[in-house]
Each structure stands twice: as C-alpha cells, then as structure tokens.
C-alpha positions as CSV (number, residue, x, y, z in Angstrom):
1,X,119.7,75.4,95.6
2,X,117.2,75.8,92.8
3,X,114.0,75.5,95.4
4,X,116.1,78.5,97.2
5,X,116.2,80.8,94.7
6,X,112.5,79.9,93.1
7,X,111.3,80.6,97.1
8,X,113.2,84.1,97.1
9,X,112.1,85.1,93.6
10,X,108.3,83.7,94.7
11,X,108.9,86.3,98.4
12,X,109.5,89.1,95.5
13,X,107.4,88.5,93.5
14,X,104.7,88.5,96.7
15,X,106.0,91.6,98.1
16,X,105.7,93.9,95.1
17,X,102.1,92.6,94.3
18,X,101.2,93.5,98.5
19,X,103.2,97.1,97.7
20,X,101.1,97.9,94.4
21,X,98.1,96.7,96.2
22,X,98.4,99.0,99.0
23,X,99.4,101.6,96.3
24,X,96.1,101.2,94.6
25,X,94.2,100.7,98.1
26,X,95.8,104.6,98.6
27,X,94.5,105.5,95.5
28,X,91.3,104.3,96.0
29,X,90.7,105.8,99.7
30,X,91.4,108.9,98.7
31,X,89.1,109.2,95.5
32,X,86.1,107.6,97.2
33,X,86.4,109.4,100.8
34,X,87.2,106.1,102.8
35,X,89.2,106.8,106.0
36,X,89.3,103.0,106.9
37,X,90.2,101.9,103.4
38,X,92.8,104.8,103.2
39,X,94.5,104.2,106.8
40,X,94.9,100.1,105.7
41,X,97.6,101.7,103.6
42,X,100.0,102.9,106.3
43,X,101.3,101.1,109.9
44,X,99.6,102.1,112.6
45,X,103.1,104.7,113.2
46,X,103.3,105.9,109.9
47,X,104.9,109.3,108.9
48,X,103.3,110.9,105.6
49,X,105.1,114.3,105.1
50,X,102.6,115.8,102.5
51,X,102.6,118.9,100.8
52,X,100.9,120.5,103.5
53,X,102.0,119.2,106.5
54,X,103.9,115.9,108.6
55,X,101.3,113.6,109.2
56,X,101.9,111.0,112.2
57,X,99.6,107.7,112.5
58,X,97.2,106.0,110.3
59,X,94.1,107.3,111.0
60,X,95.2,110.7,111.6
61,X,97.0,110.7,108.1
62,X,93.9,108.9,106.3
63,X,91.2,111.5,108.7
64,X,93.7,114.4,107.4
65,X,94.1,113.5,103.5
66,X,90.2,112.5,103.3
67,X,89.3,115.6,105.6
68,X,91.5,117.7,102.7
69,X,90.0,116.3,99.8
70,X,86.4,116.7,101.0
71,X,87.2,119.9,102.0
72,X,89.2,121.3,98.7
73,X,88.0,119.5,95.9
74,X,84.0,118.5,93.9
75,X,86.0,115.2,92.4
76,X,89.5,113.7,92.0
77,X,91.0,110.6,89.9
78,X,94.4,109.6,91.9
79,X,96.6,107.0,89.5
80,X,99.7,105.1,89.5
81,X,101.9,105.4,87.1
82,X,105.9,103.8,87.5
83,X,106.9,102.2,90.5
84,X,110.6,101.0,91.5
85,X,110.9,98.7,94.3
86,X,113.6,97.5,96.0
87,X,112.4,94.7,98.3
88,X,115.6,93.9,101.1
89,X,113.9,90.9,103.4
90,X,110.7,92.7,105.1
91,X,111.8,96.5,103.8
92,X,111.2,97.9,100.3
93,X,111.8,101.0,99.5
94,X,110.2,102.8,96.2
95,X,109.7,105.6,94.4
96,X,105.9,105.6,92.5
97,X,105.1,108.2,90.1
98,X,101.6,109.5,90.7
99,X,98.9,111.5,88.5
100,X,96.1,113.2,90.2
101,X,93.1,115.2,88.8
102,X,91.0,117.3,90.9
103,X,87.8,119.7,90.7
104,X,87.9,122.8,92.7
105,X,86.1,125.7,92.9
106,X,88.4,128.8,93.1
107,X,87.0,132.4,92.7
108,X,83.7,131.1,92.1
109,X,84.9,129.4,88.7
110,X,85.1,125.2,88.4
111,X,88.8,124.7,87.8
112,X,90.6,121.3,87.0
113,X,94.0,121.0,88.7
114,X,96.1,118.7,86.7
115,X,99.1,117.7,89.0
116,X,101.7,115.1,88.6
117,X,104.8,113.9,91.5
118,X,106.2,111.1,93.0
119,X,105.5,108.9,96.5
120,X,109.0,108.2,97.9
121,X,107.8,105.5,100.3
122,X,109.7,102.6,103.1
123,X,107.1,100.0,103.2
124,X,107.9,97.4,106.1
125,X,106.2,93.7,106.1
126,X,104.8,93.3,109.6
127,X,102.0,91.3,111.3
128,X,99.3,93.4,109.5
129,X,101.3,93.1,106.0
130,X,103.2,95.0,103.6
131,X,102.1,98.9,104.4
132,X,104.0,102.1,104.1
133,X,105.9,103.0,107.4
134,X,107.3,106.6,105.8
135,X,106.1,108.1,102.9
136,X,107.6,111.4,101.6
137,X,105.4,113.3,99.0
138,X,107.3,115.1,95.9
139,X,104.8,117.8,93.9
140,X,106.8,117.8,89.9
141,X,104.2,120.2,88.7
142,X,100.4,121.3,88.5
143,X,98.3,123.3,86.5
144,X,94.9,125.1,86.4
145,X,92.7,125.4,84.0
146,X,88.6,126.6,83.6
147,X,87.1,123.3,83.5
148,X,83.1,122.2,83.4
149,X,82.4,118.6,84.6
150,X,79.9,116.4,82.1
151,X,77.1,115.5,84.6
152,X,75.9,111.8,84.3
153,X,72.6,111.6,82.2
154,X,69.9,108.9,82.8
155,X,71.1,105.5,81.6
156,X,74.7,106.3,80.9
157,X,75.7,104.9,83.7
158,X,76.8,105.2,87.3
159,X,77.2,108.5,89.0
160,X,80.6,109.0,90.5
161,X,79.9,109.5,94.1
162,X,82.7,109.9,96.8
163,X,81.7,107.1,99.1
164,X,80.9,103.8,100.2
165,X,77.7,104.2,98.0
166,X,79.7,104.2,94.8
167,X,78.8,101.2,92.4
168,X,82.5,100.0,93.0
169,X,81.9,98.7,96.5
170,X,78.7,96.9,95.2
171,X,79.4,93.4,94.7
C-alpha cells in the first residue's frame, strides 16, 4: 500500500516538474526567437487562443508568437510567477501567472510595456511528454511608459541577443 502511494506521489511529483519545464521552455522560446524550442511546448494539435488571435498547431502557434515578437518588440523578459496544477492521471490542468516586459517603439519614442496575466492551460502526457494541448491567455493589465534601454558596454558582459547566438545556448 505504502509503495502505492510513494509511486503516485513520485507520478506527481514528475508531472509538475515536466509542466514547469515546458512552462519555462515557453518562456524561453519566446524571449530568444526560437520557433523549434517554442513549438516543443505545445502537441502537435494544440489550441493557443492569444490576445490576438486562435492559434491551431505547434509550429503555426510558435511561427505566429515568435513572428509577433520579432515584429512588435526591440526586447522582452517573459517570467513565471504562481502556478496551480491539478495533475488527474495524464491531464493537468493549471492556471500560471505570467510577467512579461517588452521594448517597443511606438510614435517614434522607446516605450517599456509592463504587462502582467495568467496562462489557463490543459496539458496532456502523451508519447512526446507533458505539453500543453489548450492554452487560453488572460491579459490582468499593462502599462506604458518612456523607457531607454542601458546598452551593454565592453566587458560587462554578454549582450542580450534574440537567438540561438545568445551566451545561454553556449555550453
């Protein structure tokens, strides 16, 4: 009985570390441009209604949020903040509170859009792993505001760069 209930608790445990790992993996492929990276988030029949439209299909919702980004903003930090999971055998459902930053030109003025919501998700556990089957995005609130980004000086470190060429995928 014991083993039982270690082996459900250790299934749990499992599944929410897959679920925050494809959370940050999200994150991640949206901040550094990676469609591949991005798309390993969602099953291959995925359904992402975003802000701006319903989004059917991993690669067509990682080309269309990457496509967005590139297209909208200079720079943006995505982050994770709570998550609630409720893991029933190989379906979890959650809701993750999200922070995003984002550098935009608008009117020909730099503007940092601070914006904060939630990812109401159904992640499924199939061949290819925990991944988000149906996502449903909730915008709580943004805000504008002028904003200058610090460029990186000589020997201060790495340059933030919106690709694979960022020092994070150097190993």
């Amino acid at each position: 009985m014991a083993a039982t209930r270690d082996e459900a608790l250790l299934r749990e445990v499992e599944a929410r570390h897959q679920i925050h790992e494809c959370l940050m993996r999200y994150c991640r492929g949206l901040d550094r441009l990676d469609v591949e990276l991005l798309a390993s988030a969602f099953h291959e029949d995925a359904v992402d209604r975003h802000s701006f439209a319903t989004l059917e299909g991993a690669a067509s919702i990682a080309g269309a949020l990457v496509e967005r980004q590139r297209t909208s903003y200079r720079q943006t930090m995505h982050g994770i903040l709570n998550e609630h999971v409720d893991v029933d055998g190989d379906v979890a459902h959650s809701e993750t509170y999200w922070r995003a930053s984002m550098v935009a030109e608008r009117d020909g003025r730099e503007v940092l859009i601070e914006g904060a919501g939630r990812y109401v998700d159904r992640f499924e556990r199939r061949a290819a792993g925990w991944r988000i089957a149906s996502r449903v995005l909730v915008n709580e609130w943004s805000n504008w505001l002028p904003f200058s980004v610090p460029r990186s000086r000589p020997g201060t470190g790495a340059p933030p760069l919106r690709s694979r060429e960022d020092v994070s995928y150097q190993r």
